[in-house]
mmCIF file of the N, C-alpha and C atoms, coordinates in Angstrom:
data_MODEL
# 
_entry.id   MODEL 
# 
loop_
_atom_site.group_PDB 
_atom_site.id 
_atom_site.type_symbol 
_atom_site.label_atom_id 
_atom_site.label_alt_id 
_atom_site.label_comp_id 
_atom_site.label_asym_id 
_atom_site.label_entity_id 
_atom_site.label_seq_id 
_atom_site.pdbx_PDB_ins_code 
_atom_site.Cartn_x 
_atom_site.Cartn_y 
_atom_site.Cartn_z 
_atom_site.occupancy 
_atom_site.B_iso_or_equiv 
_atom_site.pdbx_formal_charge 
_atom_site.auth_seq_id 
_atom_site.auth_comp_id 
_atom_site.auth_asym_id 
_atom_site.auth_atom_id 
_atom_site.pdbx_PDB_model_num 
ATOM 1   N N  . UNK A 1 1  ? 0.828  -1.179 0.000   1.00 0.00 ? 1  UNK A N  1 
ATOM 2   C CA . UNK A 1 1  ? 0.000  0.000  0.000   1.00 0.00 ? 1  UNK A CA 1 
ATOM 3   C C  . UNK A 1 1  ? 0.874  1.243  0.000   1.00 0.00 ? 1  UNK A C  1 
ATOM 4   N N  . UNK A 1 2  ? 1.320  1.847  -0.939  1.00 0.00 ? 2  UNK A N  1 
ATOM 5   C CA . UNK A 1 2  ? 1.773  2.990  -1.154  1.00 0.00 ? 2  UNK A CA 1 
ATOM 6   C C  . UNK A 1 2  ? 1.042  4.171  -1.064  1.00 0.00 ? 2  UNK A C  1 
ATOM 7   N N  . UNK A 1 3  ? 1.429  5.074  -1.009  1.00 0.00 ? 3  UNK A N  1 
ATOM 8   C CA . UNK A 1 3  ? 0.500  6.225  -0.639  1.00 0.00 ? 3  UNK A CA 1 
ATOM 9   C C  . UNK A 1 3  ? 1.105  7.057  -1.561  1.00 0.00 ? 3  UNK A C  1 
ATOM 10  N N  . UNK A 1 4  ? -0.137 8.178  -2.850  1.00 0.00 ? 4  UNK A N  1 
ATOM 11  C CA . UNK A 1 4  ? 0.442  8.965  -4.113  1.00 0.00 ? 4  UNK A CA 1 
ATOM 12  C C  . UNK A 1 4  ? 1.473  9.793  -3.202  1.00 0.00 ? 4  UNK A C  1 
ATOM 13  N N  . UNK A 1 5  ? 1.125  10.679 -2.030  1.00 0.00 ? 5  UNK A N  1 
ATOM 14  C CA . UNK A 1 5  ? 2.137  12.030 -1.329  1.00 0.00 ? 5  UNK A CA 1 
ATOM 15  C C  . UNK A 1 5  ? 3.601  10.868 -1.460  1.00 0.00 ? 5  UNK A C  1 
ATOM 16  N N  . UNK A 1 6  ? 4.065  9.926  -1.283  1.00 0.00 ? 6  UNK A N  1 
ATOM 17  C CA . UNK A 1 6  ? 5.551  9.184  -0.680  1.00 0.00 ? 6  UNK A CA 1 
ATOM 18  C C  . UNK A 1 6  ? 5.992  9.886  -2.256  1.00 0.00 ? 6  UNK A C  1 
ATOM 19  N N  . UNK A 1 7  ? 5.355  9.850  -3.338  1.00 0.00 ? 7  UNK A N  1 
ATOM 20  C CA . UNK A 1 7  ? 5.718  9.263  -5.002  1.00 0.00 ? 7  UNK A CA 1 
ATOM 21  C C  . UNK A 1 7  ? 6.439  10.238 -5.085  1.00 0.00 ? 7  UNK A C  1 
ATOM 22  N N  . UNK A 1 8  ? 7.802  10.862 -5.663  1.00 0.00 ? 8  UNK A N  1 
ATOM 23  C CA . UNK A 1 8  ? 8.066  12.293 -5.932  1.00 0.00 ? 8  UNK A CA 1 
ATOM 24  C C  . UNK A 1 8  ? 7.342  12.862 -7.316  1.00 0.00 ? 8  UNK A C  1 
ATOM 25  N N  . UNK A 1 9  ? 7.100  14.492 -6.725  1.00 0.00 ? 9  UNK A N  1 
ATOM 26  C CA . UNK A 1 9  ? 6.686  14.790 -7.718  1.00 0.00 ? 9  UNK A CA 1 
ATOM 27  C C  . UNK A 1 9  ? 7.118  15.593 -9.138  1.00 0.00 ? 9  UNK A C  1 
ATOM 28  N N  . UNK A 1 10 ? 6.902  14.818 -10.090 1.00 0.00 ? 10 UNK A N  1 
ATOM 29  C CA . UNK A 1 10 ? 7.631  15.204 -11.536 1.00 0.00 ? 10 UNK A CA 1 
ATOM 30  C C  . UNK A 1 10 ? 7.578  16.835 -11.629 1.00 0.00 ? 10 UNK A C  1 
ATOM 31  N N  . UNK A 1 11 ? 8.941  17.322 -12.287 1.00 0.00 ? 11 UNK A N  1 
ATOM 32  C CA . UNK A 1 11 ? 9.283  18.598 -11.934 1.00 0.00 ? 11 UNK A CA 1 
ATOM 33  C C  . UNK A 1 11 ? 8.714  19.158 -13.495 1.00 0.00 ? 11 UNK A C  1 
ATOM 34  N N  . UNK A 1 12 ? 8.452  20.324 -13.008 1.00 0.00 ? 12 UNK A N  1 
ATOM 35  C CA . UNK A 1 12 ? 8.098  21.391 -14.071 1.00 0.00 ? 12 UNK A CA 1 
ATOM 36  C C  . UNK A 1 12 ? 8.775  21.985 -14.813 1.00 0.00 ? 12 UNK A C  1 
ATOM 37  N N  . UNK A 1 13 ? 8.216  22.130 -16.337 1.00 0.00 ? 13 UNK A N  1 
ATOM 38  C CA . UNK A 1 13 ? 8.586  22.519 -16.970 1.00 0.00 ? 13 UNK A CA 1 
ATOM 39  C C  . UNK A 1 13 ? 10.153 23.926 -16.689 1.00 0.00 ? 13 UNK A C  1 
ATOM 40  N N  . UNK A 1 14 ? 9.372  24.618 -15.953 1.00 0.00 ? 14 UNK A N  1 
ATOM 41  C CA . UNK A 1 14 ? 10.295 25.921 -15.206 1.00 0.00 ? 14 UNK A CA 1 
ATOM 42  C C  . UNK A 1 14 ? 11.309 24.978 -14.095 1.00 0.00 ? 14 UNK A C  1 
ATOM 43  N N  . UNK A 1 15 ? 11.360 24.181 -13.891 1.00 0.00 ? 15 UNK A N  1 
ATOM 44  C CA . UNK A 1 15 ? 12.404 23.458 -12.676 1.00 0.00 ? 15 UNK A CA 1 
ATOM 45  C C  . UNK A 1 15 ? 13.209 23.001 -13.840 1.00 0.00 ? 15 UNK A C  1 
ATOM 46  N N  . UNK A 1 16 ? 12.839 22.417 -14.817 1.00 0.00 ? 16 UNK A N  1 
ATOM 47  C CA . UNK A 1 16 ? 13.680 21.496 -15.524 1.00 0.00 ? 16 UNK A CA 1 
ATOM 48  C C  . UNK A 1 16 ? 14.375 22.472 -16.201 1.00 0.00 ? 16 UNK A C  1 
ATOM 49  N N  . UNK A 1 17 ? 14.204 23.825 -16.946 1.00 0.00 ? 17 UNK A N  1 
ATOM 50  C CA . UNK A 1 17 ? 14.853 24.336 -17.168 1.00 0.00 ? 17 UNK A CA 1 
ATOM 51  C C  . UNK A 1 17 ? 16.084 25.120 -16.222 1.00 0.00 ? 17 UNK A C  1 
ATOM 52  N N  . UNK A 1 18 ? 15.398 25.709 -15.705 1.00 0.00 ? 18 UNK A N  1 
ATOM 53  C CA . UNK A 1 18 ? 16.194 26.727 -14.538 1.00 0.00 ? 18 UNK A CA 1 
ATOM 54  C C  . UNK A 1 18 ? 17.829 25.482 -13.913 1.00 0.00 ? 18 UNK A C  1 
ATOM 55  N N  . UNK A 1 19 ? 17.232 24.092 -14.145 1.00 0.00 ? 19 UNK A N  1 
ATOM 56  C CA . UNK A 1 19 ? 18.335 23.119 -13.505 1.00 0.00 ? 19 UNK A CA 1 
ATOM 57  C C  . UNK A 1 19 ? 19.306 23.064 -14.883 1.00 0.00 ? 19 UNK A C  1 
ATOM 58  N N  . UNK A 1 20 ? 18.620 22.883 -16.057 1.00 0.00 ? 20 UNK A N  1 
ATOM 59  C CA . UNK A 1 20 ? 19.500 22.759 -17.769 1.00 0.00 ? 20 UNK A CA 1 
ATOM 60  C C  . UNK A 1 20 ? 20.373 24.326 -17.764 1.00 0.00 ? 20 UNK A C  1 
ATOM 61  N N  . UNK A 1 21 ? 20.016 25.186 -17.388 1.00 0.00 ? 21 UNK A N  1 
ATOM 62  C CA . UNK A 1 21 ? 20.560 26.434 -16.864 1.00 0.00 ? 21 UNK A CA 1 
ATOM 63  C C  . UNK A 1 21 ? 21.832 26.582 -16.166 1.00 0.00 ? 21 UNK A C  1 
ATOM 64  N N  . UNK A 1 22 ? 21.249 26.160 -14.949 1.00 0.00 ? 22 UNK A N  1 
ATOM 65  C CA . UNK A 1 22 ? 22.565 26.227 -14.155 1.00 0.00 ? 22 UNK A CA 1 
ATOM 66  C C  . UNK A 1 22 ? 23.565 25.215 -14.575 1.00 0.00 ? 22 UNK A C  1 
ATOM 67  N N  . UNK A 1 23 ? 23.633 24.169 -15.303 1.00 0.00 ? 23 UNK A N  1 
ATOM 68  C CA . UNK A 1 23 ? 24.620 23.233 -15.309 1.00 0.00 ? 23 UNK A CA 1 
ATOM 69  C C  . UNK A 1 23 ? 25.091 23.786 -16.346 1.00 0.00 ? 23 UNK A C  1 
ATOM 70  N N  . UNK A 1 24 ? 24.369 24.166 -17.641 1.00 0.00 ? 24 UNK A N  1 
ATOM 71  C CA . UNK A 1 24 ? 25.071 24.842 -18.781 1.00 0.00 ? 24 UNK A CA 1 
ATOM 72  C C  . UNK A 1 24 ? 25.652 25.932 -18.439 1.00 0.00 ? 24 UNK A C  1 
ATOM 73  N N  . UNK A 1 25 ? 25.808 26.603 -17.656 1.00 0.00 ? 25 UNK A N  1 
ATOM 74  C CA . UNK A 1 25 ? 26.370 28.085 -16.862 1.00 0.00 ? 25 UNK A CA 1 
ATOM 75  C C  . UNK A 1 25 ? 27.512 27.541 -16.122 1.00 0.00 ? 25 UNK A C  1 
ATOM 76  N N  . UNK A 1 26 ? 27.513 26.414 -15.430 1.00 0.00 ? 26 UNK A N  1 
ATOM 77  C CA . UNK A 1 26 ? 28.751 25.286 -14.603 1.00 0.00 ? 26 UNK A CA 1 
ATOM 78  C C  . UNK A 1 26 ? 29.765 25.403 -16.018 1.00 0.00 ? 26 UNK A C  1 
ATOM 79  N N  . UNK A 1 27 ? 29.282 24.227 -17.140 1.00 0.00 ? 27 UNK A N  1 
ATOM 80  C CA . UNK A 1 27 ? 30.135 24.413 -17.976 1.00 0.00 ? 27 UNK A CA 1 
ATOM 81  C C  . UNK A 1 27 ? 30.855 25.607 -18.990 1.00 0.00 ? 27 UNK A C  1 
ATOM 82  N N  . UNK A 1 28 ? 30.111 26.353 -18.864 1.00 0.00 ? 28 UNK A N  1 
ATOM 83  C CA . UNK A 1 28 ? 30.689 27.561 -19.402 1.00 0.00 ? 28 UNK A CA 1 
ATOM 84  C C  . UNK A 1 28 ? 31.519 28.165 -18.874 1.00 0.00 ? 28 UNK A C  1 
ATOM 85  N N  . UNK A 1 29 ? 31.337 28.247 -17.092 1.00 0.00 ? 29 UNK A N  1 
ATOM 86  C CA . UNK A 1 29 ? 32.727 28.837 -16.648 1.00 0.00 ? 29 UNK A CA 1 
ATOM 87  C C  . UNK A 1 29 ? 33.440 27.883 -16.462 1.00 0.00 ? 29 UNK A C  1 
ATOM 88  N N  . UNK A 1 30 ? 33.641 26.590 -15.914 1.00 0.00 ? 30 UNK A N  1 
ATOM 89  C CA . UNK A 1 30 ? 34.971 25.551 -16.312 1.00 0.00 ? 30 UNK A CA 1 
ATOM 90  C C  . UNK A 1 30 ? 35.605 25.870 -17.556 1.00 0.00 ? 30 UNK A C  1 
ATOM 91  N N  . UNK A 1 31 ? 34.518 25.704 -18.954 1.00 0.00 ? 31 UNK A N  1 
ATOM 92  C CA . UNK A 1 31 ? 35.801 26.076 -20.190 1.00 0.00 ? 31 UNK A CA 1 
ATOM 93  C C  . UNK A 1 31 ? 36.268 27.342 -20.049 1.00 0.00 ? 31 UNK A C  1 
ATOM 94  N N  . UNK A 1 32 ? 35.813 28.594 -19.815 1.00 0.00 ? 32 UNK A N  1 
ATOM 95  C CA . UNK A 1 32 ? 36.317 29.964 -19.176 1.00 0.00 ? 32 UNK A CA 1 
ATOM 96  C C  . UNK A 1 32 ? 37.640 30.000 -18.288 1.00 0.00 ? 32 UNK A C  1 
ATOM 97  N N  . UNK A 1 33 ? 37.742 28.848 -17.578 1.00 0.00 ? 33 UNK A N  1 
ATOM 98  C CA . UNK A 1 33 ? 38.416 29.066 -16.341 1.00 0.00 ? 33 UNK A CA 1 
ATOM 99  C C  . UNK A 1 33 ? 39.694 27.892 -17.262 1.00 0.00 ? 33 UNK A C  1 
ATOM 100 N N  . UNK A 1 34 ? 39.731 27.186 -17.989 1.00 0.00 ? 34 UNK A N  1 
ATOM 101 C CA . UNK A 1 34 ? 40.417 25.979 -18.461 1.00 0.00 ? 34 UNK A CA 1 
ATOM 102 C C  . UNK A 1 34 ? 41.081 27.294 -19.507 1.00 0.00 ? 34 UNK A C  1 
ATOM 103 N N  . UNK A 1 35 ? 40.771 27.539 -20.507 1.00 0.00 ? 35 UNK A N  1 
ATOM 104 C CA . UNK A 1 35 ? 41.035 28.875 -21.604 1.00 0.00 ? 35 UNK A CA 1 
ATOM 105 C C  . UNK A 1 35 ? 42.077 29.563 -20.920 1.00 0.00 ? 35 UNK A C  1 
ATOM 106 N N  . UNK A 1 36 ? 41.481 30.522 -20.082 1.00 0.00 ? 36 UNK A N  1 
ATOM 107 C CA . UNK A 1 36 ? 42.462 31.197 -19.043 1.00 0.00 ? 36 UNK A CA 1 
ATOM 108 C C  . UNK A 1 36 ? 43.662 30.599 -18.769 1.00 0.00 ? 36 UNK A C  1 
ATOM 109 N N  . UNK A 1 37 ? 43.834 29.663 -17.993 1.00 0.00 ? 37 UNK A N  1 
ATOM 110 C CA . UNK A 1 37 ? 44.384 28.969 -17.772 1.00 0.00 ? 37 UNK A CA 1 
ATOM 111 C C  . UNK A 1 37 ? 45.985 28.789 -18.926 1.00 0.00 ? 37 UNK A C  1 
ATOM 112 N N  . UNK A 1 38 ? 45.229 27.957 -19.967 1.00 0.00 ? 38 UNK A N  1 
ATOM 113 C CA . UNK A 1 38 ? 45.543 27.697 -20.540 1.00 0.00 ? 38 UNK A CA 1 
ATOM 114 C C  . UNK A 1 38 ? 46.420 29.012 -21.368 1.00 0.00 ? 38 UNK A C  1 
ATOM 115 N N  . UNK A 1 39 ? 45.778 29.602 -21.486 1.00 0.00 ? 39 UNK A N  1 
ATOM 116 C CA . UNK A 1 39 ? 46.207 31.231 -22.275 1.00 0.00 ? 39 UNK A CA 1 
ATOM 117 C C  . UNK A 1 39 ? 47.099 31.862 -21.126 1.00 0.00 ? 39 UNK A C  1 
ATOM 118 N N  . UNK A 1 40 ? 47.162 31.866 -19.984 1.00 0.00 ? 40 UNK A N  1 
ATOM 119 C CA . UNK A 1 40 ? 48.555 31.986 -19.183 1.00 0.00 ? 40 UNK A CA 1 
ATOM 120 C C  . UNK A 1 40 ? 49.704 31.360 -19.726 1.00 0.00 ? 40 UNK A C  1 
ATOM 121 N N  . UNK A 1 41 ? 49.108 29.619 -19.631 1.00 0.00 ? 41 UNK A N  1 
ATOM 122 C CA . UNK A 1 41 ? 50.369 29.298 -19.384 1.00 0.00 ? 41 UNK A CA 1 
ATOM 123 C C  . UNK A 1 41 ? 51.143 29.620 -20.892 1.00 0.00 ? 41 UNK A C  1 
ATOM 124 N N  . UNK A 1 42 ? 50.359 29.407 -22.195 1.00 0.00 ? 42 UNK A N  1 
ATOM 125 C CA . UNK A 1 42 ? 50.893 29.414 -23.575 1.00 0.00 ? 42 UNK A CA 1 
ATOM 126 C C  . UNK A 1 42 ? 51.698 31.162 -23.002 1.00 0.00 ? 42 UNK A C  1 
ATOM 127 N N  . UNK A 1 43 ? 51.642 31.996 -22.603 1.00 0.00 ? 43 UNK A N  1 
ATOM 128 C CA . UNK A 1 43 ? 52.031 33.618 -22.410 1.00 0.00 ? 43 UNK A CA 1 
ATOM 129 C C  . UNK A 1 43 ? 53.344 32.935 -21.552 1.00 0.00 ? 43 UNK A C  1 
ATOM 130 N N  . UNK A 1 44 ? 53.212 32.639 -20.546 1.00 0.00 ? 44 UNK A N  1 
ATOM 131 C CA . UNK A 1 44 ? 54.427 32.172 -19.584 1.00 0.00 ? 44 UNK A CA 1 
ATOM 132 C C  . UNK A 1 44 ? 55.570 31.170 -20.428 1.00 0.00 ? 44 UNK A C  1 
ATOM 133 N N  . UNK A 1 45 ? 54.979 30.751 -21.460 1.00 0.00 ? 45 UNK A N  1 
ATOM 134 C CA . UNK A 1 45 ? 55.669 29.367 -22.208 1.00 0.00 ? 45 UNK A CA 1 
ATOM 135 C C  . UNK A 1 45 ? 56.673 30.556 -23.149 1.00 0.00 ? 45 UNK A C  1 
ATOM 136 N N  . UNK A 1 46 ? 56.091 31.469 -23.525 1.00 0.00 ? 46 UNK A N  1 
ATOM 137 C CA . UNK A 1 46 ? 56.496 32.255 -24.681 1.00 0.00 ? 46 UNK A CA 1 
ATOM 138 C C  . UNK A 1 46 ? 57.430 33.202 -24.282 1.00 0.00 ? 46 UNK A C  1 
ATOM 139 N N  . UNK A 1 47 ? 57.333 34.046 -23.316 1.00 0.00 ? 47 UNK A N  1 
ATOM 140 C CA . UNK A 1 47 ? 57.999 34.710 -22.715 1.00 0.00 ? 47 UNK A CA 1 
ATOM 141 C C  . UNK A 1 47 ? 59.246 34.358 -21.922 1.00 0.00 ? 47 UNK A C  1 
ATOM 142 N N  . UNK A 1 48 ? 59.306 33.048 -21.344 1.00 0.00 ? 48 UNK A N  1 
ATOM 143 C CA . UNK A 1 48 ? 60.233 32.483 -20.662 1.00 0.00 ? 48 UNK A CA 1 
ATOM 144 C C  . UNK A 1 48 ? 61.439 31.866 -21.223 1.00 0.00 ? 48 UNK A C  1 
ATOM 145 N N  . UNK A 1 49 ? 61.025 31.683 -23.355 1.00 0.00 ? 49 UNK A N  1 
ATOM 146 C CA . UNK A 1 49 ? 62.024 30.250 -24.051 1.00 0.00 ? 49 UNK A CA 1 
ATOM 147 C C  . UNK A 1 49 ? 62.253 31.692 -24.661 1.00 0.00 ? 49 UNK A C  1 
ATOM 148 N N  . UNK A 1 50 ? 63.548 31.898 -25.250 1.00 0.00 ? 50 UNK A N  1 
ATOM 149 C CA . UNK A 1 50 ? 64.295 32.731 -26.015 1.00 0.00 ? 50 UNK A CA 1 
ATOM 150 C C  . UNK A 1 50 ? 63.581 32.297 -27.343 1.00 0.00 ? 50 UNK A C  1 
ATOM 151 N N  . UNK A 1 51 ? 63.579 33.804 -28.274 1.00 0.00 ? 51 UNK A N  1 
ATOM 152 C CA . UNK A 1 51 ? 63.402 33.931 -29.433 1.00 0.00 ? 51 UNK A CA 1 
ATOM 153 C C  . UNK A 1 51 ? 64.272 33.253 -30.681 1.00 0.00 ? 51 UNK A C  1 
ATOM 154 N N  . UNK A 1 52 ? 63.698 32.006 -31.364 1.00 0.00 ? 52 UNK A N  1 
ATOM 155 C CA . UNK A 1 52 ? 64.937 31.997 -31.941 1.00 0.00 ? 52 UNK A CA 1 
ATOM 156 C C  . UNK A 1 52 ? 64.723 32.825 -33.651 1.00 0.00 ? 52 UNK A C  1 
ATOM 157 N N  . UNK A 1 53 ? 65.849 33.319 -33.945 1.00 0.00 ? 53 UNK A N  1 
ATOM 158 C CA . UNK A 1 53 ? 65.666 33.945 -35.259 1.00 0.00 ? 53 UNK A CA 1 
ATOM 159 C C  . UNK A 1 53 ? 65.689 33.179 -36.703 1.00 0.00 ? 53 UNK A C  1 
# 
């Protein structure tokens, strides 16, 4: 004997987005923050090895 209140209830349209939201916003600043990163170190790589002619 289950009772419907135990069942969870299926999320709304506006929940399901607002959650596709925030995770797509997660990944956007990880690649933001990876880029950066990355674009330091290529600047630090360049600046540090002598020019060769």
């Amino acid at each position: 004997m289950s009772r419907k209140s135990d069942a969870p209830r299926p999320q709304t349209r506006e929940d399901r987005l607002k959650a596709a939201l925030k995770a797509n916003l997660g990944r956007r600043k990880a690649q933001a923050r990876n880029k950066a990163q990355a674009s330091a170190a290529d600047q630090a790589a360049d600046t540090s090895a002598p020019k060769k002619e």
